[in-house]
N, C-alpha and C positions, 0 to 999 in steps of 0.2 A: 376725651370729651368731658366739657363741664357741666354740661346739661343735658334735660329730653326735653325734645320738642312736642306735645299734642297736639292733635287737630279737633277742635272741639265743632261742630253744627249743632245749632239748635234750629227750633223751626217758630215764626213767632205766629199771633194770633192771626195774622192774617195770610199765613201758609209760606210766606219770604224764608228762606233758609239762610241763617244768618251765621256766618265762620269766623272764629278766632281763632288765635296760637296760644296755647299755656307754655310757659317758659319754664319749667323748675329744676331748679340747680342743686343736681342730687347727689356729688359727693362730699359726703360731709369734711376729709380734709379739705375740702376747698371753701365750704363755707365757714369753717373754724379759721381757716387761715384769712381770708376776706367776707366777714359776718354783711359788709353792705354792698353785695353786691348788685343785689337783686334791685333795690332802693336806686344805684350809679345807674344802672341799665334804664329806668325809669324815667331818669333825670335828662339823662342821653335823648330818649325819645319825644319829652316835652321840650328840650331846649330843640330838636332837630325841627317838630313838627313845623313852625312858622317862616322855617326857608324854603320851602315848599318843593321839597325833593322827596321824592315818592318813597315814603317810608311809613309804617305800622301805628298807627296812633295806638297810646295806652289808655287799655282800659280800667286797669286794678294792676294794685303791686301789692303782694303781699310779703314785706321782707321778713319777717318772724317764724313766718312760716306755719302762723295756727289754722289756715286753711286748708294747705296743698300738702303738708305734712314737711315742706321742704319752703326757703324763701323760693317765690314765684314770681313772673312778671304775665299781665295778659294781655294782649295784647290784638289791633286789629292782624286778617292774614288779607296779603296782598296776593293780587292775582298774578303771581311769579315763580318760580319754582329756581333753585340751588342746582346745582351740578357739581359734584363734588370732583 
C-alpha cells in the first residue's frame, strides 16, 4: 500500500454534512523515490474532471507535505465504495 485513505465529514452552517477523501502518501521510501506524486495524482484528477466520467474532483493538493505531515491529495468522496 502507498497510501491511507481518510474519510473526513464536516457539517456546514447550515447543518448539510459534507465528505471528502484525504489521500496521504505515507511511505516515505516511496515519496523519496517519486517526491511528485501527490501533485500527478492531482493533475490526473483536473485533466479527468471535464470528460465527465464520474470521478472525485480536487479539492486541495498538498505535495510538500507542510499540512498533512505527508504529500496529500483532497479530494471529493463519491458515493461508491471499493471491493477489494
Amino acid at each position: 500500500m502507498s497510501s491511507a485513505a481518510h474519510l473526513l465529514t464536516t457539517e456546514t452552517t447550515d447543518r448539510r454534512h459534507v465528505q471528502a477523501v484525504l489521500r496521504r502518501y505515507v511511505r516515505p521510501e516511496l515519496n523519496a523515490e517519486d517526491p511528485d506524486i501527490a501533485e500527478r495524482e492531482a493533475r490526473a484528477l483536473r485533466a479527468a474532471g471535464p470528460a465527465g466520467a464520474p470521478m472525485s474532483t480536487l479539492l486541495a493538493v498538498n505535495p510538500a507535505g507542510t499540512e498533512a505531515e505527508v504529500s496529500a491529495v483532497l479530494m471529493s468522496r463519491l458515493g461508491s465504495r471499493i471491493d477489494w
